[in-house]
C-alpha positions as CSV (number, residue, x, y, z in Angstrom):
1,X,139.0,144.9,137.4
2,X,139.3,145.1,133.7
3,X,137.3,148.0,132.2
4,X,135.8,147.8,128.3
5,X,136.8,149.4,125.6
6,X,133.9,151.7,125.7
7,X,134.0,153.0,129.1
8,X,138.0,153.7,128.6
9,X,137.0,155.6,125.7
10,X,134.6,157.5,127.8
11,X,137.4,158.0,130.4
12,X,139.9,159.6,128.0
13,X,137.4,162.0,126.3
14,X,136.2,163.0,129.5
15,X,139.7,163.8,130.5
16,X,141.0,165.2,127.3
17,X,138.5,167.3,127.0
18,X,138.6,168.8,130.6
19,X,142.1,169.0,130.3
20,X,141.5,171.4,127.2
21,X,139.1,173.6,128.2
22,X,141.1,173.8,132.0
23,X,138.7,175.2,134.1
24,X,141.5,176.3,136.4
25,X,143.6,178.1,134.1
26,X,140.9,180.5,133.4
27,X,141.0,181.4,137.2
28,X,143.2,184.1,136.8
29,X,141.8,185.5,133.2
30,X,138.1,185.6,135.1
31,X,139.5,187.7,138.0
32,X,141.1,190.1,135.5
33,X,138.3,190.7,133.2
34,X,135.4,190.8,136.6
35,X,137.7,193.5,137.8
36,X,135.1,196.1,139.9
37,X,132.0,194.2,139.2
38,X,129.2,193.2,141.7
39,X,129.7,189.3,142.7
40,X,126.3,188.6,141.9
41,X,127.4,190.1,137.7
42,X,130.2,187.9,138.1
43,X,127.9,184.7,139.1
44,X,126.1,185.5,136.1
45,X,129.1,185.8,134.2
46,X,130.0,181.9,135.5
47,X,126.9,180.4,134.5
48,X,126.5,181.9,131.0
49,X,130.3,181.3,130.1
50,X,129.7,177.5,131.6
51,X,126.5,177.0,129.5
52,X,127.8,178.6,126.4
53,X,131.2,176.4,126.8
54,X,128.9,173.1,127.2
55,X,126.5,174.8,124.1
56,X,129.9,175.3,121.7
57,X,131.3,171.6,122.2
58,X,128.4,169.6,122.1
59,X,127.3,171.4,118.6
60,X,130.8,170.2,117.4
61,X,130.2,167.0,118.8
62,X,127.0,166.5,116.7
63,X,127.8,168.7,113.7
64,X,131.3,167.7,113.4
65,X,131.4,165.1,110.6
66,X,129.3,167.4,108.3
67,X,131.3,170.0,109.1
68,X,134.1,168.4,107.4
69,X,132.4,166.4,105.1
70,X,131.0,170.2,103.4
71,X,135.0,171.1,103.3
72,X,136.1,168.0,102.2
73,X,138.3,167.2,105.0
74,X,139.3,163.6,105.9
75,X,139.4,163.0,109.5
76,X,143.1,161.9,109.0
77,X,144.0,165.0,108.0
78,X,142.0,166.9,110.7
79,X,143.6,164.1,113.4
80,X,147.1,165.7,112.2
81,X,146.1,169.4,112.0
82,X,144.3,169.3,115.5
83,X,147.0,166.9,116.9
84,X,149.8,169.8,116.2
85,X,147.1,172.4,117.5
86,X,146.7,170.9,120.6
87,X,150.4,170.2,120.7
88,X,151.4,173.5,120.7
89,X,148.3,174.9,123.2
90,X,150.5,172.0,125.5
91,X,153.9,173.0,124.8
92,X,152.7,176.8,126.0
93,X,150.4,175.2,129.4
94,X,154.0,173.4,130.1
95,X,155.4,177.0,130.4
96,X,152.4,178.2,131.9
97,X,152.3,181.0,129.7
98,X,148.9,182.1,127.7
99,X,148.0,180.5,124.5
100,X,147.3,182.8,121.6
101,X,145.6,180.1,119.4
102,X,143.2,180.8,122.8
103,X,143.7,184.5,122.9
104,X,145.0,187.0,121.3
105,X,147.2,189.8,123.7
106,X,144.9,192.7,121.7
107,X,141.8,190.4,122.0
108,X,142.8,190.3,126.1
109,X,143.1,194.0,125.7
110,X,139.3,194.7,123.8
111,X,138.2,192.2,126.7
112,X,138.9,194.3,129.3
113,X,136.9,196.9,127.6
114,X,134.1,194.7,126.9
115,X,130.7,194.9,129.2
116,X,129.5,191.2,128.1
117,X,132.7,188.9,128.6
118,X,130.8,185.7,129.3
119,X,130.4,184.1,125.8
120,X,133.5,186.3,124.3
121,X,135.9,185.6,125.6
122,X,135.4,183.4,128.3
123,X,133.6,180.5,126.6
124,X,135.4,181.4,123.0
125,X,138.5,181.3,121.9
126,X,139.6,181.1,126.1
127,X,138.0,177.6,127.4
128,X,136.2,176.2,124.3
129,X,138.6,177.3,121.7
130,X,140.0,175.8,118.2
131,X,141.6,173.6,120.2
132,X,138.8,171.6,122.3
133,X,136.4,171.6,119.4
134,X,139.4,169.8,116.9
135,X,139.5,167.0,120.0
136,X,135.6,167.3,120.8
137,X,134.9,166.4,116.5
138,X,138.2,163.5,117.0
139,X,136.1,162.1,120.1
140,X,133.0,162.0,118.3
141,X,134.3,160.9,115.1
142,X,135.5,157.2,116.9
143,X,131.7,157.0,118.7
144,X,130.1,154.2,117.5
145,X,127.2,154.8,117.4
146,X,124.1,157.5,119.0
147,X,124.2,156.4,122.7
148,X,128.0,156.8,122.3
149,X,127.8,160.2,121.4
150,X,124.9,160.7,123.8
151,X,127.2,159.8,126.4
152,X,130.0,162.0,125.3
153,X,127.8,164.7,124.8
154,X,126.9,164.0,128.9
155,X,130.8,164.5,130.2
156,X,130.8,167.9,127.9
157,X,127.9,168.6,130.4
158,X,130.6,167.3,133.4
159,X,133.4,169.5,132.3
160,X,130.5,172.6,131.7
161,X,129.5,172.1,135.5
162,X,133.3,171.8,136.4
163,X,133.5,174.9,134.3
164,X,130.9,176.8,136.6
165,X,132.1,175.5,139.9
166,X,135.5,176.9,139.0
167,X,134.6,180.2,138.0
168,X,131.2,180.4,140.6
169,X,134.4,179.7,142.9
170,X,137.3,181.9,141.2
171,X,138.5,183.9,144.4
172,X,138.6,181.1,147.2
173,X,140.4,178.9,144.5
174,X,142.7,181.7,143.3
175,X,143.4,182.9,147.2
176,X,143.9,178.9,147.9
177,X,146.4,177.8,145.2
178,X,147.9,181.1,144.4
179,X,150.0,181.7,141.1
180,X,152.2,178.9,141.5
181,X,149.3,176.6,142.2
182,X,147.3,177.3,139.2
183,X,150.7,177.1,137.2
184,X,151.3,173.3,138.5
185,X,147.5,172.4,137.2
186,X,147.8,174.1,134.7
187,X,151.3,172.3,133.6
188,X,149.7,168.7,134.7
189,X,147.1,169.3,132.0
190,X,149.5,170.5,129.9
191,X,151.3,167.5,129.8
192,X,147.8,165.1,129.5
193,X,146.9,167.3,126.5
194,X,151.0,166.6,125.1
195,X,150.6,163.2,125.3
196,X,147.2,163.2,123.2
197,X,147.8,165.2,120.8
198,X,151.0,163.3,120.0
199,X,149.0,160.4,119.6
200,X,146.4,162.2,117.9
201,X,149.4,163.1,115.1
202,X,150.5,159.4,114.8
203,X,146.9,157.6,114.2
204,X,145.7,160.3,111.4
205,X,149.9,159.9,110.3
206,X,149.4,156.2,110.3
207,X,146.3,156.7,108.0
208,X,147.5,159.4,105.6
209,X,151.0,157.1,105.0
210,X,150.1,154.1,105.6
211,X,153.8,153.1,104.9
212,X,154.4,154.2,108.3
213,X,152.3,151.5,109.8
């Protein structure tokens, strides 16, 4: 079965971008920061960080372009800049190790002291950081037209529910998998998220120089 253009477009934003924000990988952040509360504060907790994450991403999916357009930027240039961005977030999921374009170790620190954690920093920088908004604005950039992005805007929704069912399920998953389990997924989506921003860097490369074409 041969699949459109279109729909493998669909496919790869859907997976980039859950491969960014990686639900899974902010198992272990989520159990730290809930520490003594009530499960029902930590449900709560999952459902507004879920919300704000799908909230965050599809504003950059429809503000994106003006975004740039107001600082002048060409989406080459952005492709570049965001492909090394998410390059790097890769390198660092390959050793499983925390990101600090995602968080900061004194921003993990004033976390723990924080009574609200949901939006800040659960949603932001942690699972809808600098990172998924440069691919979410990329992804948006090549839809062609308003039920394109109407359809990219629905996976965001996907990966927001997958969000929520991660955290709404943090200790089953976490007793499940363990450390070393959520450090395998975490490298797998490591390696996606290589791979496109690698080819994110070539395609704006390929525009900028087009000598190298």
């Amino acid at each position: 079965m041969i699949f459109s253009p279109e729909y493998t477009l669909y496919a790869k934003a859907l997976i980039g971008v859950l491969a960014i924000v990686n639900p899974l990988g902010a198992i272990p952040v989520f159990l730290s920061l809930c520490g003594d509360r009530e499960p029902a504060e930590c449900h709560q907790i999952a459902r507004v960080s879920a919300f704000s994450v799908a909230v965050i991403l599809v504003i950059a999916t429809w503000a994106g372009d003006a975004i740039l357009e107001f600082f002048g930027i060409g989406i080459p240039a952005f492709r570049v800049g965001g492909g090394l961005l998410i390059l790097l977030m890769a390198i660092n999921m390959l050793h499983a190790r925390q990101n600090h374009s995602k968080q900061s170790p004194e921003e993990a620190n004033e976390a723990g002291n924080k009574e609200n954690i949901a939006v800040v920093p659960l949603a932001i920088p942690l699972m809808a950081g600098p990172g998924a908004i440069s691919l979410v604005i990329v992804d948006a950039h090549q839809a062609a037209n308003l039920s394109d992005r109407l359809i990219l805007s629905a996976g965001i929704v996907v990966v927001a529910v997958a969000v929520w069912a991660a955290l709404r399920l943090a200790t089953p998953i976490g007793e499940k998998l363990g450390i070393t389990g959520l450090n395998i997924a975490t490298r797998v989506m490591g390696l996606l998220l290589a791979a496109i921003g690698i080819q994110m860097i070539a395609l704006g490369l390929v525009k900028l120089l087009p000598g190298l074409g």
